[in-house]
C-alpha positions as CSV (number, residue, x, y, z in Angstrom):
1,X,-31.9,18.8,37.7
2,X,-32.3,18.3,41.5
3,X,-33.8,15.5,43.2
4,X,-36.5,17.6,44.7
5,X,-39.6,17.2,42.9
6,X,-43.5,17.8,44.3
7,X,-46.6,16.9,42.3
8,X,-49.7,19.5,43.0
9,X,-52.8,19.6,40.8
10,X,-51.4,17.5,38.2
11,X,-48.2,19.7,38.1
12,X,-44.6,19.1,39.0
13,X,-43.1,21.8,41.6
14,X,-39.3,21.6,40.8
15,X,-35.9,22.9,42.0
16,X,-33.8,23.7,39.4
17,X,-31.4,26.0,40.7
18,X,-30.8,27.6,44.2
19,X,-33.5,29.3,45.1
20,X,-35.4,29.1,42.0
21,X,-38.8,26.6,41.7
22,X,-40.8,26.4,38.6
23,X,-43.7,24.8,38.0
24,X,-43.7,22.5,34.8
25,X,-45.8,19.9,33.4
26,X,-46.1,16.2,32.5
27,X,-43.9,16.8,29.6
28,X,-41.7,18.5,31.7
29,X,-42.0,21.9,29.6
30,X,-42.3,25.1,32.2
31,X,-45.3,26.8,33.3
32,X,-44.6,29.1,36.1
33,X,-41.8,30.3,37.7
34,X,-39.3,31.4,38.8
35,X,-40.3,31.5,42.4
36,X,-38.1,32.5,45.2
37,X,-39.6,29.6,47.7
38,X,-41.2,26.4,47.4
39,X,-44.4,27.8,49.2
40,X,-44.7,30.2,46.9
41,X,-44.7,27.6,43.9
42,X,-47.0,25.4,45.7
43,X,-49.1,28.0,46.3
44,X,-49.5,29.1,42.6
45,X,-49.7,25.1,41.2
46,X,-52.9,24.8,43.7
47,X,-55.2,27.1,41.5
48,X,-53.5,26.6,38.2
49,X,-56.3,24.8,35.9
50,X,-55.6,23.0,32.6
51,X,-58.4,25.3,30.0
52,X,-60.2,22.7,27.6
53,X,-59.1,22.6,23.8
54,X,-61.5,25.0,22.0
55,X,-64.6,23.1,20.8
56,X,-64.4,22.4,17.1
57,X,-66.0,24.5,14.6
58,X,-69.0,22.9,12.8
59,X,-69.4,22.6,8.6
60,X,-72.6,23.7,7.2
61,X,-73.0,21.9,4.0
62,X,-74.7,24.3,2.0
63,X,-74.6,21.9,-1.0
């Protein structure tokens, strides 16, 4: 991995190989990418939103 890392919106812009950024998350698993420029990752990782977990389904106790 390269020493070139960015944090935008909660998400790590990294360069992993010439010429190729991706855009991963905390637990370092990819999101985005590849993207031919840094800009282009950045630009990406600035609207990327985490969704919320589905809400949970209620039980109707028909007992």
């Amino acid at each position: 991995m390269s020493a070139t890392t960015n944090s935008i919106n909660g998400y790590l812009i990294k360069n992993l190989s010439p010429n190729q950024w991706w855009i991963t998350d905390s637990a370092d698993e990819q999101v985005a990418g590849p993207f031919e420029s840094e800009q282009a990752a950045v630009e990406v990782a600035s609207v990327l939103q985490d969704q919320p977990a589905p809400a949970a389904r209620r039980r109707n106790n028909k007992s």
